[in-house]
VOPAGU-2260 file (C-alpha; in pm, 1 decimal, decimal comma):
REM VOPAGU-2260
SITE   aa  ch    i         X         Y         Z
SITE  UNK   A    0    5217,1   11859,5   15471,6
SITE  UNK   A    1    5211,8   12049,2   15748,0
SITE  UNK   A    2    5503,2   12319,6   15620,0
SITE  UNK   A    3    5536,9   12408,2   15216,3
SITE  UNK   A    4    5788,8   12677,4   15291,8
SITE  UNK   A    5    5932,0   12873,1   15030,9
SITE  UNK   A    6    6247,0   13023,6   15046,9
SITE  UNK   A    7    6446,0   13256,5   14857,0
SITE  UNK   A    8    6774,1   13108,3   14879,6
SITE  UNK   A    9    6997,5   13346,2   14635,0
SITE  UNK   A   10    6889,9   13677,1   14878,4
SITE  UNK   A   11    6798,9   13487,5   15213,7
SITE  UNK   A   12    7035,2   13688,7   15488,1
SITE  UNK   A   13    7242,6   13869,9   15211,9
SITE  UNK   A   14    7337,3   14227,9   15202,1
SITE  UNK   A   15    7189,6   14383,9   14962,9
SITE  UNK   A   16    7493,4   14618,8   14913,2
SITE  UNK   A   17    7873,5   14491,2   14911,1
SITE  UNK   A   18    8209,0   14568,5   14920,1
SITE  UNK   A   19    8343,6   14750,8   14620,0
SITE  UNK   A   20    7947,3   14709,7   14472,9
SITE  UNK   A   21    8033,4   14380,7   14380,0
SITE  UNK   A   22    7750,9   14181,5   14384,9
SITE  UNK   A   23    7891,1   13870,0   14548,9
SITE  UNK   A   24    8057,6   13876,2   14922,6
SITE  UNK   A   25    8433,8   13955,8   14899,9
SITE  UNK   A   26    8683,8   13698,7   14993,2
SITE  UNK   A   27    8830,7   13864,8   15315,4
SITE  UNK   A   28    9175,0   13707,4   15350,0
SITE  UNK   A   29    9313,0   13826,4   15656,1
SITE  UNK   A   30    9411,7   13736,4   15979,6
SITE  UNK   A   31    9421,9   13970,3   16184,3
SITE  UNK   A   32    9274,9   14372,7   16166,6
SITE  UNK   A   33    9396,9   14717,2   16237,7
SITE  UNK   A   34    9301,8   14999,9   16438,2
SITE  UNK   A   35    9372,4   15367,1   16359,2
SITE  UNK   A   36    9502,4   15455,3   16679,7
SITE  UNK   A   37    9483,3   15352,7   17119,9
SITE  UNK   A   38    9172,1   15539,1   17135,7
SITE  UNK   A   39    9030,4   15336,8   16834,8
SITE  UNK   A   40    9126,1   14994,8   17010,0
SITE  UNK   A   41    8973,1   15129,9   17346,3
SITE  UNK   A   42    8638,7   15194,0   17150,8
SITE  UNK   A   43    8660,0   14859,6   16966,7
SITE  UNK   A   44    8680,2   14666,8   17271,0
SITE  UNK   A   45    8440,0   14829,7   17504,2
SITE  UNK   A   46    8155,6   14769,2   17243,3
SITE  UNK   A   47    8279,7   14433,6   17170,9
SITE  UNK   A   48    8220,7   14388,5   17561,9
SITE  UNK   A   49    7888,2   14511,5   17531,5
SITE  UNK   A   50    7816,9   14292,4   17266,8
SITE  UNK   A   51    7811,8   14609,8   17028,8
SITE  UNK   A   52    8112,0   14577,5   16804,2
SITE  UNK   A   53    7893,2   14548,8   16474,0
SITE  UNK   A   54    8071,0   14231,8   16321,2
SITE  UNK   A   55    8456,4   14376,6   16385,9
SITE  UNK   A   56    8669,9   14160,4   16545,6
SITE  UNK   A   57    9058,4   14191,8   16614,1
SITE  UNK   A   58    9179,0   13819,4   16507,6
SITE  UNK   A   59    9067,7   13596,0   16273,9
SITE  UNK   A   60    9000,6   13334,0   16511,6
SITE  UNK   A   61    8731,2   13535,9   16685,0
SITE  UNK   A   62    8554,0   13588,3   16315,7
SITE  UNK   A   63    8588,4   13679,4   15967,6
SITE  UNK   A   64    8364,8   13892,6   15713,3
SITE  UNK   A   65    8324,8   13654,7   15462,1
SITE  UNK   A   66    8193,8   13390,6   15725,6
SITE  UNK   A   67    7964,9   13626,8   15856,1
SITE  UNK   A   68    7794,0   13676,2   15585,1
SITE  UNK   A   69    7763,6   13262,1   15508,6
SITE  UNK   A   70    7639,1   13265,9   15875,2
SITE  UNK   A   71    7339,9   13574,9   15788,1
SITE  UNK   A   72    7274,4   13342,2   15515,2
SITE  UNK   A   73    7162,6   13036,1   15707,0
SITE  UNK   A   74    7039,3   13155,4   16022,7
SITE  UNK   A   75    6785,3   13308,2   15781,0
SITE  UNK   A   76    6735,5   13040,1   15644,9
SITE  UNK   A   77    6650,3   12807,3   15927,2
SITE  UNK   A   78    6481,2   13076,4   16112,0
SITE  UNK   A   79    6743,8   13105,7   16341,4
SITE  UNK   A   80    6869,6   13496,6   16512,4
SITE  UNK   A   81    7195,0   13343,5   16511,1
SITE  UNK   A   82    7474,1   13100,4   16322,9
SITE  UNK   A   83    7768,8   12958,2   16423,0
SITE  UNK   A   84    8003,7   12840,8   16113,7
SITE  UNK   A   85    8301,0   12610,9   16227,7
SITE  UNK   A   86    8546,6   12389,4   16031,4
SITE  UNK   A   87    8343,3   12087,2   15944,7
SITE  UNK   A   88    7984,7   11953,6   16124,2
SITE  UNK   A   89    8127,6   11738,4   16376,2
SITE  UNK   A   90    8330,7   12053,9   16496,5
SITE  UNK   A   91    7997,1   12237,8   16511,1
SITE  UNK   A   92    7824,9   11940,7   16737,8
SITE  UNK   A   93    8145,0   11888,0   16945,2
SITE  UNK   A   94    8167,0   12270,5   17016,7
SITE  UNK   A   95    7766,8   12285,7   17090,8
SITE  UNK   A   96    7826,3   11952,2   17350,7
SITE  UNK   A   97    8118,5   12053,1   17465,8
SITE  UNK   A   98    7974,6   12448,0   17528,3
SITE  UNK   A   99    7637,0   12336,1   17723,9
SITE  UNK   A  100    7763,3   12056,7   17950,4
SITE  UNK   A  101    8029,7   12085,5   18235,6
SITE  UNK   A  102    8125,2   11776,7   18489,0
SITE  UNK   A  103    7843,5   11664,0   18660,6
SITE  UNK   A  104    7606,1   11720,3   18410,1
SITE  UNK   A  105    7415,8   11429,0   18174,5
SITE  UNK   A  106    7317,8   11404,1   17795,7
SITE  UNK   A  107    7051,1   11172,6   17632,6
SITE  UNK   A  108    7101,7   11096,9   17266,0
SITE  UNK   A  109    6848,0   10851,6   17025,5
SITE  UNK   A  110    7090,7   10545,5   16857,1
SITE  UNK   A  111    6998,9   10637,4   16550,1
SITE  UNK   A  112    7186,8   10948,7   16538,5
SITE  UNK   A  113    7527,0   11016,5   16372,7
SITE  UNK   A  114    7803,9   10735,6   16457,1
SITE  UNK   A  115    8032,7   10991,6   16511,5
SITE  UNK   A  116    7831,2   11213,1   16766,6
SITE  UNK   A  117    7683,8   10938,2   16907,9
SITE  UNK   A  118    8093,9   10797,3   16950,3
SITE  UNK   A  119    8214,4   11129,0   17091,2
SITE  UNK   A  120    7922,3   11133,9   17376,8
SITE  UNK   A  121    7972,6   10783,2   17476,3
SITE  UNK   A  122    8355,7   10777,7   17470,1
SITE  UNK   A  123    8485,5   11124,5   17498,0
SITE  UNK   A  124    8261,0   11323,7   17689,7
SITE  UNK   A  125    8274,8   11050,6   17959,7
SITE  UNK   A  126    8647,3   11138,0   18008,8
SITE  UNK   A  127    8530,3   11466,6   18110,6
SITE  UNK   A  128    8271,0   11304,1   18374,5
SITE  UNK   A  129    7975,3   11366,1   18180,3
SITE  UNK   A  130    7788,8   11052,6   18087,0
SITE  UNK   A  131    7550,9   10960,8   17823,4
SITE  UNK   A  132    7232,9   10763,6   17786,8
SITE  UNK   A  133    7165,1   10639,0   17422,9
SITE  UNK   A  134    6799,2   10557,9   17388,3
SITE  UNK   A  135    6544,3   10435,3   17064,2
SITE  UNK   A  136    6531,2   10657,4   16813,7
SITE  UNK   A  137    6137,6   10738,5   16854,1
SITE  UNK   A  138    6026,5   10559,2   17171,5
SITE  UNK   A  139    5983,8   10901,9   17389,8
SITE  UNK   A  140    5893,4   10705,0   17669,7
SITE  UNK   A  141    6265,7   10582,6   17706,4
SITE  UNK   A  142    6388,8   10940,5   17604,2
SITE  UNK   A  143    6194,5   11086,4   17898,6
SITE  UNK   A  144    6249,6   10809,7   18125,9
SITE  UNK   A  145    6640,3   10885,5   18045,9
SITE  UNK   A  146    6633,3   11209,8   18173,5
SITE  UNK   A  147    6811,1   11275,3   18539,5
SITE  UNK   A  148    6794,5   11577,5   18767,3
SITE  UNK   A  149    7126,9   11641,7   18560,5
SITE  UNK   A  150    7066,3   11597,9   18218,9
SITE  UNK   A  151    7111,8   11933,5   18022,4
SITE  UNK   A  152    7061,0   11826,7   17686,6
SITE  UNK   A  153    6867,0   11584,0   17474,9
SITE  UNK   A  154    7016,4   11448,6   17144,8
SITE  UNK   A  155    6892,2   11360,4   16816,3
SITE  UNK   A  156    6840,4   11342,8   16411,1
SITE  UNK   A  157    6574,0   11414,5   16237,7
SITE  UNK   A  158    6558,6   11253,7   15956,1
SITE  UNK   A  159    6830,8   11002,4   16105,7
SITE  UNK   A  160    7128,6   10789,1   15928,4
SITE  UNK   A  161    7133,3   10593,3   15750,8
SITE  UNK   A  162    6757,7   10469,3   15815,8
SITE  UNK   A  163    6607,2   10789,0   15788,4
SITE  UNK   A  164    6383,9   10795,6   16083,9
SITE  UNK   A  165    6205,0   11105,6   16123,5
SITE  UNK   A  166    6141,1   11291,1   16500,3
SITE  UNK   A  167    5823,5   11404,8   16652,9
SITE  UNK   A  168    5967,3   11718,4   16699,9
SITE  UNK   A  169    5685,6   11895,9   16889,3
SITE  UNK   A  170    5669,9   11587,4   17143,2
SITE  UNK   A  171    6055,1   11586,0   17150,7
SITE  UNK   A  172    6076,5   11980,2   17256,0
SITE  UNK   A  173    5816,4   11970,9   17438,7
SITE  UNK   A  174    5967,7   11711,3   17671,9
SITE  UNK   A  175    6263,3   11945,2   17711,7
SITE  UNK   A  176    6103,9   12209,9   17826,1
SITE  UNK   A  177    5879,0   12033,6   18097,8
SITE  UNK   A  178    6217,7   11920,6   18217,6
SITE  UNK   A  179    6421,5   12253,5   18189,8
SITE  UNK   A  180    6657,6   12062,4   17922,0
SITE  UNK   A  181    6789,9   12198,6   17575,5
SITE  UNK   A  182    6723,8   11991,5   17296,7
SITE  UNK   A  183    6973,8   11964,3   16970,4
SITE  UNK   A  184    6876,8   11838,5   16643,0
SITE  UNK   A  185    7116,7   11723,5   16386,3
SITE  UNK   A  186    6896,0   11859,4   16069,9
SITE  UNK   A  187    7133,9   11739,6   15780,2
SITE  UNK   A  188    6960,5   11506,1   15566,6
SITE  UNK   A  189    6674,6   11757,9   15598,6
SITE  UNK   A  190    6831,4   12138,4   15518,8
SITE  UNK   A  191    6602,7   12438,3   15619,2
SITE  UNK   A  192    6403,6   12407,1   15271,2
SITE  UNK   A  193    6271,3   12045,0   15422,3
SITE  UNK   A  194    6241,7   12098,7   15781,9
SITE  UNK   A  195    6290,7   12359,0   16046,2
SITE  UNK   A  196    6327,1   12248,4   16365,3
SITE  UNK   A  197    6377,1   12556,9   16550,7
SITE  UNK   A  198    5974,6   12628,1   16470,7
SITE  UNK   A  199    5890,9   12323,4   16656,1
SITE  UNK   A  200    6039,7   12394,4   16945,8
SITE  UNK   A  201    6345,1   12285,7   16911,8
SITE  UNK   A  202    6677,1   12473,8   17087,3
SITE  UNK   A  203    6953,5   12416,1   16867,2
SITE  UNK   A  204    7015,2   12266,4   16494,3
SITE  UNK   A  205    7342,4   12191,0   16401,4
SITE  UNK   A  206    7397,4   12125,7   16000,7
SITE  UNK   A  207    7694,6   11955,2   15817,9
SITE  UNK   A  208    7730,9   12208,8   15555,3
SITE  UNK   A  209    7982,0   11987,6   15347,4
SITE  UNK   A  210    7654,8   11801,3   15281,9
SITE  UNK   A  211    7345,9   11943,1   15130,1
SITE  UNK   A  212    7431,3   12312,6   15215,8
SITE  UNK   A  213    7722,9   12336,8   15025,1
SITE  UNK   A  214    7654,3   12113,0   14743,8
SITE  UNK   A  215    7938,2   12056,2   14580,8
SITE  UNK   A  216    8128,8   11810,2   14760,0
SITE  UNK   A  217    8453,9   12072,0   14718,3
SITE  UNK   A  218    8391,3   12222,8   15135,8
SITE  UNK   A  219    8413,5   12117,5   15468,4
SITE  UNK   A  220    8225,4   12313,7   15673,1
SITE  UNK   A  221    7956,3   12273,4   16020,7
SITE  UNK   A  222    7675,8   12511,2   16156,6
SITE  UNK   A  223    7498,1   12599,2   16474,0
SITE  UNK   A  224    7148,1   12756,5   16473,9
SITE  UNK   A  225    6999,6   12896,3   16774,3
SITE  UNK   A  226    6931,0   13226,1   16971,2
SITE  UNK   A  227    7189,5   13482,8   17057,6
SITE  UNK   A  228    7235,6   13317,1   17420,1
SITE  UNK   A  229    7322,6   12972,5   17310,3
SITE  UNK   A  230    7532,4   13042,0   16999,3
SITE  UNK   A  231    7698,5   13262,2   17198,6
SITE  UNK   A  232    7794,5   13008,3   17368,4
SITE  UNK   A  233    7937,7   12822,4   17156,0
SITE  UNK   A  234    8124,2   13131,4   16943,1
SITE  UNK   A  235    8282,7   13169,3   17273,5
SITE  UNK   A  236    8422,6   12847,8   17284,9
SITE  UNK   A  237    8499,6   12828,1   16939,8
SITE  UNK   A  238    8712,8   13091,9   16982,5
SITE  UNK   A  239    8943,6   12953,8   17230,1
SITE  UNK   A  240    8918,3   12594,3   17020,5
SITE  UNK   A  241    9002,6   12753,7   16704,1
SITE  UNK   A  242    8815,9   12499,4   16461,4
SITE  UNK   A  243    8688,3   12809,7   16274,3
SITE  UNK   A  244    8595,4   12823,8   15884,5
SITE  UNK   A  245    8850,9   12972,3   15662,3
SITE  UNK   A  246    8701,3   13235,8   15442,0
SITE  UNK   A  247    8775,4   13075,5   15108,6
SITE  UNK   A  248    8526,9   12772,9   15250,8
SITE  UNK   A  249    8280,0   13069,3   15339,0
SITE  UNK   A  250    8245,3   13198,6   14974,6
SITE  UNK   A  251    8202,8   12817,0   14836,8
SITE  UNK   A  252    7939,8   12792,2   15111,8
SITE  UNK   A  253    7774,7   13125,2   14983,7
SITE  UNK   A  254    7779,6   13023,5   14643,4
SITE  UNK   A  255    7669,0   12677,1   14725,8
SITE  UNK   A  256    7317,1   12846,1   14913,3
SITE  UNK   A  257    7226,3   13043,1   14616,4
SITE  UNK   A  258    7132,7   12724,7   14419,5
SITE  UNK   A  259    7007,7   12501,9   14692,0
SITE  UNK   A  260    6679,1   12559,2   14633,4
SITE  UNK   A  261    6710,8   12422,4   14258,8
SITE  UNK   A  262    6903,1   12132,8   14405,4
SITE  UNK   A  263    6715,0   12016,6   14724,8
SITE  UNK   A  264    6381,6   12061,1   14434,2
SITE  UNK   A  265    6555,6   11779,6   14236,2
SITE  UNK   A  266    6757,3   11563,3   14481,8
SITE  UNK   A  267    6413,4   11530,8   14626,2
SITE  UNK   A  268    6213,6   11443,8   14326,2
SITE  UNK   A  269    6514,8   11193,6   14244,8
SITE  UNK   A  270    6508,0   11073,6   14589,5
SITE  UNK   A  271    6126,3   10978,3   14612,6
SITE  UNK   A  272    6107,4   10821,4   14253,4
SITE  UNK   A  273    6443,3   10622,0   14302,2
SITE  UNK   A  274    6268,8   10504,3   14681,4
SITE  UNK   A  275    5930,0   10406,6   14418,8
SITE  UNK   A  276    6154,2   10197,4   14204,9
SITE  UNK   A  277    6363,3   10004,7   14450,7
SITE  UNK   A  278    6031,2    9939,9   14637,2
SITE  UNK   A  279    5875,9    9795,9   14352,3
SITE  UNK   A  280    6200,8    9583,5   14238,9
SITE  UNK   A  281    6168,9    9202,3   14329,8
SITE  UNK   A  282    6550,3    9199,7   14480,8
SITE  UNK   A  283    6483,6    9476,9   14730,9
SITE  UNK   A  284    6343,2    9350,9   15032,9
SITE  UNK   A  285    6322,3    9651,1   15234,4
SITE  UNK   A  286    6361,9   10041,7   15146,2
SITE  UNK   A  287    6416,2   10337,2   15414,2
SITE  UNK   A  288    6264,8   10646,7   15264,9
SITE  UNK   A  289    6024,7   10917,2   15458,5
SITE  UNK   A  290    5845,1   10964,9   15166,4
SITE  UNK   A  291    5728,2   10617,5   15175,0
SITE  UNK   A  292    5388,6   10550,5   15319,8
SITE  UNK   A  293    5578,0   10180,5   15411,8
SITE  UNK   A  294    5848,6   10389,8   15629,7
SITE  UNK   A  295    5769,8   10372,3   15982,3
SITE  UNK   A  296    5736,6   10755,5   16029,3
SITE  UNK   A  297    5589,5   10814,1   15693,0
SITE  UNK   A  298    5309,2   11014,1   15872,1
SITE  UNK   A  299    5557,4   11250,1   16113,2
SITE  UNK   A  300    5740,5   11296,6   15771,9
SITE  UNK   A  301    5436,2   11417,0   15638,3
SITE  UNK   A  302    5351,7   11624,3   15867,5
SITE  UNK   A  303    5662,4   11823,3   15939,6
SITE  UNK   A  304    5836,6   11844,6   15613,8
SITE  UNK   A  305    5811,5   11999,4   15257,3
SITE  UNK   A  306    6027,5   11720,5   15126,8
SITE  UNK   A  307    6189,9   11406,8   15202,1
SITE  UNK   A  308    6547,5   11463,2   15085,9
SITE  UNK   A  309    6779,0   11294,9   14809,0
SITE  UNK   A  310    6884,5   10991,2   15041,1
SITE  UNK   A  311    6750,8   10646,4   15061,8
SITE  UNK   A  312    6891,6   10314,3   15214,5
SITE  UNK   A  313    6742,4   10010,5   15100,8
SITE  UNK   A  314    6820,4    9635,4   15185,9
SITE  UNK   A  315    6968,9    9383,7   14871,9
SITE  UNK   A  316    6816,6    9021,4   14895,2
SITE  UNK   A  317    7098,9    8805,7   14950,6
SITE  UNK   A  318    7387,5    8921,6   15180,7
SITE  UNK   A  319    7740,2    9155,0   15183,5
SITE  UNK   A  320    7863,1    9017,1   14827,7
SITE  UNK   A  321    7494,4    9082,2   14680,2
SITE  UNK   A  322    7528,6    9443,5   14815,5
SITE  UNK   A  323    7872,4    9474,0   14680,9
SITE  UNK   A  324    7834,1    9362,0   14341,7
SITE  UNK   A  325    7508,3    9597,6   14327,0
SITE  UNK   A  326    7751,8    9856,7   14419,3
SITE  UNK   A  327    8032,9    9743,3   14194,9
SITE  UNK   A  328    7742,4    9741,2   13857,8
SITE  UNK   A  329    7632,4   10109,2   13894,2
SITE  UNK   A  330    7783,9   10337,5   13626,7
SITE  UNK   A  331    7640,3   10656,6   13744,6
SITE  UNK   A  332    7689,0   10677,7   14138,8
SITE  UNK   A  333    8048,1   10704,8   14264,9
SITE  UNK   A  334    8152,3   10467,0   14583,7
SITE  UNK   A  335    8215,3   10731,8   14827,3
SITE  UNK   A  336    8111,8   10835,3   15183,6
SITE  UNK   A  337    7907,5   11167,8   15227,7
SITE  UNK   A  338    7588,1   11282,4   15070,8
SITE  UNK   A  339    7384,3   11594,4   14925,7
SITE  UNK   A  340    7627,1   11720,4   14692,5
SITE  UNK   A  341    7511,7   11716,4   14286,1
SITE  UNK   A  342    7666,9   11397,3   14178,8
SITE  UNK   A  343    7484,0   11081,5   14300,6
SITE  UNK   A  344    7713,0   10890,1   14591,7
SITE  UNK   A  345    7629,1   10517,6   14698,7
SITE  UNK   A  346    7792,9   10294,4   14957,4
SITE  UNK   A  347    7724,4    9986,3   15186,4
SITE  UNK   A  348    7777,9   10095,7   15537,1
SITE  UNK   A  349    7856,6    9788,6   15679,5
SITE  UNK   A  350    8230,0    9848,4   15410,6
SITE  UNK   A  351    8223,3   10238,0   15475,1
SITE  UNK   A  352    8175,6   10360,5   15786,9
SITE  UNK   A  353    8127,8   10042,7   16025,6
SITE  UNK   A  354    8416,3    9818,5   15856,0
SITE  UNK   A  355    8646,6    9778,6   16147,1
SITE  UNK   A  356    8375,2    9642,4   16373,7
SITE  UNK   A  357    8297,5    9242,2   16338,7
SITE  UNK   A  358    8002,3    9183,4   16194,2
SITE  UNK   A  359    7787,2    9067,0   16494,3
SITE  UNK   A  360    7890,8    9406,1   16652,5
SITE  UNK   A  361    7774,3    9591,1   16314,8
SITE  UNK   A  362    7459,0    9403,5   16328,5
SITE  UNK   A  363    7390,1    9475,3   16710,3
SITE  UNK   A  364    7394,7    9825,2   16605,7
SITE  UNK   A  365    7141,6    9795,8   16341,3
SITE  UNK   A  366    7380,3    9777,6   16032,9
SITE  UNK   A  367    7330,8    9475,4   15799,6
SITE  UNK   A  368    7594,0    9348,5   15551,5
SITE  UNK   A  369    7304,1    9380,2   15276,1
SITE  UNK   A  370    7236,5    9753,0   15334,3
SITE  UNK   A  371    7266,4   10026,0   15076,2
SITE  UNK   A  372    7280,5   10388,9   15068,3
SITE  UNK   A  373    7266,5   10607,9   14772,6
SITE  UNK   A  374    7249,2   10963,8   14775,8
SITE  UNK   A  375    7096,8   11080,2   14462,9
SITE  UNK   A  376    7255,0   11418,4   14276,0
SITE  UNK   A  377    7075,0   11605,9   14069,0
SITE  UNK   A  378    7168,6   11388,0   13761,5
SITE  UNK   A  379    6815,7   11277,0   13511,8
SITE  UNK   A  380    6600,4   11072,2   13724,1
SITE  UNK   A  381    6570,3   10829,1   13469,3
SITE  UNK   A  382    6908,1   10761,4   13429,4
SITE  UNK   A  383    6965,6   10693,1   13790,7
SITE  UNK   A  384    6674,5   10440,8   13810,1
SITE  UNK   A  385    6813,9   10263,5   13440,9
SITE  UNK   A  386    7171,3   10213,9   13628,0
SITE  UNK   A  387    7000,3   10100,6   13921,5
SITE  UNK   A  388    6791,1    9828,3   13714,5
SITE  UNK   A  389    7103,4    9765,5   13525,7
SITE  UNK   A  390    7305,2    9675,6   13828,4
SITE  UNK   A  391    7041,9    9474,6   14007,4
SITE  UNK   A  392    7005,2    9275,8   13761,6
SITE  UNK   A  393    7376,8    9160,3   13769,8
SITE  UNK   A  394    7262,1    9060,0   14177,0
């Protein structure tokens, strides 16, 4: 592997010293913030105009200290000068889009990525008269071919849902900056202790920190990576929004990054021997992992990343009511959307997220009635894979 990185995640972009010489960050619950006096208002917002206020704002919407310090936390973590925390991680992409493109402007994005984003650039930003081209997840010849004297921004996942396709992410940045265009990857399923995009190139990573980041499936919460210049950007813009982070969903987040090095170490130990297992099992035709030498991008995977993540998507043989008695047999995973928080999630997609579209239409998007994804927690391994054998046997 190309990156083993090794992270301290319980001091990574802390303080060391805190309010009141507590040794967590305080729960600032405030909404708005005083000044001593005219003069001390004038001073406030002539630094803040020189970009020199020091982390004080005036209004809660403009910031919070308890965010702040969840947003030191995972820009040093990903590498990143900067972080953006807003209210959940399609408010972070949406904010990002929505900050770099204007009328007239253009955005490429690969299918595979997020349902949602991929939704909001083909529906919503249109409305605004900026159209999108969704290409192949991996064929870069269709990415670059994409690209018009307008685009401003390429689109993608790396590793992708719910088929986990892993980016070149060297050949993908490096095709944004021979055409002058920013490039945005959606590193979820990944977290900074798997993959850091930013090092390849890349211009901006958004996270859903309800997912791995946080850990606990108890937060809502969505993060933007980049340089000063671009997050500024979008802090600017998330200002006058207003989807902003309360600070209560900061300190979960903060306590959530202290342990997700322990977690990510065991979601992706559980991930790559659950992927063995269903590989191996005679009613699994297919299985989607990156840490598969049988997954089409097993060799990017192995390049770029330290780990493959606690999420794999496999196909049942037989059809929909296969899948959703497999589902319906498992004692251990609960039915329920999301992923990367400690307790193991599964779900068929074609009954979660795609269920109001006719089945043709799922399929046509690459989403079989047979297809299963379980995110594993950090539960024993080898109780996960006994459920699993347990409940494909009832197939």
């Amino acid at each position: 592997m190309k990156n083993n990185y090794s992270i301290d995640t319980v001091h990574a972009g802390a303080k060391r010293e805190k309010s009141d010489h507590a040794i967590t960050e305080s729960i600032v619950q405030s909404s708005t913030y005083t000044f001593e006096d005219s003069q001390d208002l004038c001073n406030f917002m002539d630094a803040a105009a020189l970009g020199k206020a020091d982390g004080r704002v005036e209004y809660g919407r403009y910031g919070n200290p308890t965010v702040a310090h969840a947003e030191r936390r995972i820009a040093a973590l990903e590498g990143a000068s900067d972080c953006v925390l807003c209210g959940s991680g399609m408010a972070a992409t949406t904010i990002t889009l929505l900050a770099l493109l204007s009328v007239g402007t253009h955005v490429v994005i690969t299918d595979d990525s997020y349902r949602r984003t991929r939704q909001f650039c083909r529906t919503f930003l249109k409305r605004f008269g900026v159209p999108c081209t969704v290409v192949p997840a991996g064929d870069y010849d269709a990415i670059e071919s994409a690209i018009q004297p307008e685009t401003k921004l390429l689109v993608s996942e790396s590793p992708t849902n719910p088929y986990l396709r892993c980016l070149d992410l060297e050949r993908f940045a490096e095709i944004g900056r021979r055409h002058k265009v920013y490039t945005l990857i959606d590193a979820t399923f990944a977290t900074p202790l798997n993959l850091r995009p930013l090092e390849y190139g890349i211009d901006l990573v958004v996270h859903s920190a309800t997912k791995y980041l946080g850990g606990h499936n108890d937060l809502m919460a969505g993060a933007v990576c980049s340089n000063e210049q671009l997050t500024g950007l979008v802090r600017q813009l998330l200002g006058v929004i207003g989807a902003v982070l309360s600070p209560q969903e900061a300190f979960l987040l903060i306590r959530g990054l202290k342990t997700l090095g322990l977690r990510i170490a065991r979601q992706n130990e559980n991930g790559q021997r659950v992927a063995e297992f269903l590989e191996n099992d005679p009613r699994v035709v297919r299985v989607w992992y990156p840490g598969l030498e049988s997954h089409p991008e097993h060799a990017i995977a192995k390049e770029q990343m330290s780990g493959y993540g606690g999420v794999v998507s496999f196909e049942t043989t037989g059809g929909l009511n296969e899948a959703s008695r497999l589902v319906d047999s498992v004692n251990i995973p609960y039915i329920a959307p999301s992923l990367g928080g400690v307790e193991t999630l599964i779900e068929q997609p074609s009954l979660m997220s795609y269920y109001e579209l006719e089945p043709e239409e799922r399929l046509s998007m690459g989403i079989k009635d047979n297809l299963v994804r379980i995110s594993t927690g950090i539960e024993d391994t080898n109780v996960i894979i006994s459920d699993l054998e347990q409940a494909l046997a009832k197939i």
